[in-house]
C-alpha positions in Angstrom: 141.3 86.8 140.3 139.3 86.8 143.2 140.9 89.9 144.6 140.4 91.4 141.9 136.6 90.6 141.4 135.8 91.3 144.9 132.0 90.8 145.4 131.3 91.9 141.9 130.8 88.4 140.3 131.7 84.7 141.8 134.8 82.9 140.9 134.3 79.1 139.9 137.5 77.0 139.1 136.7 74.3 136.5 139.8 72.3 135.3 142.6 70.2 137.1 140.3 69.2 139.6 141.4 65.3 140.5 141.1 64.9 144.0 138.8 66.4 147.0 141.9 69.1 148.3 142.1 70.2 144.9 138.2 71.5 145.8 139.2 72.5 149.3 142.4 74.6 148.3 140.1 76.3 145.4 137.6 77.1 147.9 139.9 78.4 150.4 141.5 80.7 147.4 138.1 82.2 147.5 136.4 80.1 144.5 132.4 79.5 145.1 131.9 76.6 142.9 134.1 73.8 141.8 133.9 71.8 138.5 134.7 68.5 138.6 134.0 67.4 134.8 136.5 65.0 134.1 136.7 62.7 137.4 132.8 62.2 136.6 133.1 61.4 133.1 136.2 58.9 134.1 133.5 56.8 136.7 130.7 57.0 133.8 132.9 56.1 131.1 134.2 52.8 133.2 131.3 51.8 135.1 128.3 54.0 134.2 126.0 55.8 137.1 127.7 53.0 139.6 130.6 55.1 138.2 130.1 58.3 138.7 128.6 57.9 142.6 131.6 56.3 142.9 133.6 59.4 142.2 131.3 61.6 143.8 131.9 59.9 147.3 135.8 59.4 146.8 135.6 63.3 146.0 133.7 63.6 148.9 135.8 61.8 151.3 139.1 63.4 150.4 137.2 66.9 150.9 136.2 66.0 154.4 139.1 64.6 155.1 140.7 68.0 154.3 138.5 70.0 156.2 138.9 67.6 159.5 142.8 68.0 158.7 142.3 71.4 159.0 139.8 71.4 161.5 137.2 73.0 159.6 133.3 72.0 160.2 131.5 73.7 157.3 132.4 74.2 153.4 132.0 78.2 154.6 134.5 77.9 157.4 137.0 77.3 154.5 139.3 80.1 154.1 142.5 81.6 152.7 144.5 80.7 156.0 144.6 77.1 155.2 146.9 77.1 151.3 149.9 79.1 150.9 150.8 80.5 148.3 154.5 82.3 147.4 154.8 86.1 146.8 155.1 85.8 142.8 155.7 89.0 140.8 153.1 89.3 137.6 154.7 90.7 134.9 152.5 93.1 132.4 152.8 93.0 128.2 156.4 94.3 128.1 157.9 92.2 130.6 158.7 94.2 133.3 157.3 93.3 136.9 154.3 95.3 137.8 154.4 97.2 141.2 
């Protein structure tokens, strides 16, 4: 998606998101925001505000974690050199592989 877009419009990711390299390989696939509804709503539903700070700093953690694993300083130092990602062949409506 994000090669395809280009520059035109941002790419946010919003679904799936559990733990803080989930938001560190979306960023590095080029994504400029990161929704993190349901971790949130997980924290307020068990323990209210207390909760969801709660969440926000284990989110946190694991993303810094990732980015000293990777020995990256800043969110923008994040790029596509840090997830691989196989050479998969899209097919188009009638099923053949597109070239």
């Amino acid at each position: 998606m994000v090669a395809e877009v280009g520059d035109r419009t941002p790419v946010f990711v919003d679904g799936g998101v559990r733990r803080g390299t989930d938001v560190f390989k979306a960023l590095a696939l080029g994504a400029k925001a990161v929704g993190i509804g349901r971790p949130y709503l997980w924290g307020l539903g068990a323990f209210g505000q207390a909760g969801v700070d709660r969440v926000l700093e284990i989110l946190q953690g694991e993303l810094k974690l990732a980015m000293g694993n990777c020995g990256t300083q800043k969110v923008s130092d994040i790029n596509r050199t840090y997830v691989s990602t196989p050479d998969l062949k899209l097919q188009n409506e009638r099923g053949t592989p597109d070239k």
